[in-house]
Phi, psi and omega in degrees: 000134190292247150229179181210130175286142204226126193263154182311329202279340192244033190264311174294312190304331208263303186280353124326318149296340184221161192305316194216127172216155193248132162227147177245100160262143198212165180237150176278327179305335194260111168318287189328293174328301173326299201267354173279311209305331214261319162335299185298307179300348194280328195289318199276344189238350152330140197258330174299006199239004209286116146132018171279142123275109190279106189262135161226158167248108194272110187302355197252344189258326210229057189299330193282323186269345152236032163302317186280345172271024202009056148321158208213291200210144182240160340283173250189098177226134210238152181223156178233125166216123190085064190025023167265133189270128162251347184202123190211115196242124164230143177138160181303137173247160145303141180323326169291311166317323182285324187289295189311327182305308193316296179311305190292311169000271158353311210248024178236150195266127183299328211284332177315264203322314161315315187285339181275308172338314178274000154253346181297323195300317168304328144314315154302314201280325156314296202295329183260007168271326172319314187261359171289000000 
């Protein structure tokens, strides 16, 4: 599967919509962004990888989206599963490191990581009910 460029407008829907999404934000100016790109797309078309979406994002046409994804520094690569950020790195990986990111993902179990979400939330929502 190819990569998919990803926009302010197609971005939640995208990580949302699907089990697992790779998104790589990069600039055409950043050498690292360059020397990664061919990495990311080889990762993207690899068949042990089918139902990953490889997403990017170009910071310099999508500043607002990745001001709110607080980018820092490119390229920058996030991983999502279940509409969850599970992972968020910046600098260029090697192909193996990336194939490592890709598996430990695959292989994480969500209900733990939900259940504490649902509880922090529930937790927050006591507390600012506490302060009304």
């Amino acid at each position: 599967m190819a990569t998919t460029d990803l926009t302010a407008q197609s971005f939640e829907k995208t990580v949302l919509d699907n089990d697992i999404v790779l998104v790589d934000f990069w600039a055409s100016w950043c050498g690292p962004c360059r020397q990664f790109a061919p990495v990311y797309d080889a990762a993207s078309s690899k068949g042990e990888n089918d139902g990953i979406v490889f997403g990017k994002v170009d910071t310099e046409a999508e500043q607002a989206l990745a001001s709110a994804a607080n980018i820092t520094s490119i390229p920058t690569l996030m991983a999502f599963k279940e509409g969850v950020l599970v992972f968020a790195q910046p600098g260029a990986l090697p192909q193996s490191a990336l194939q490592d990111v890709i598996e430990q993902v695959k292989a994480l179990d969500m209900a733990p990581i939900k259940e504490q979400m649902a509880a922090e939330a529930a937790g927050a929502g006591s507390a600012s009910a506490e302060q009304a």
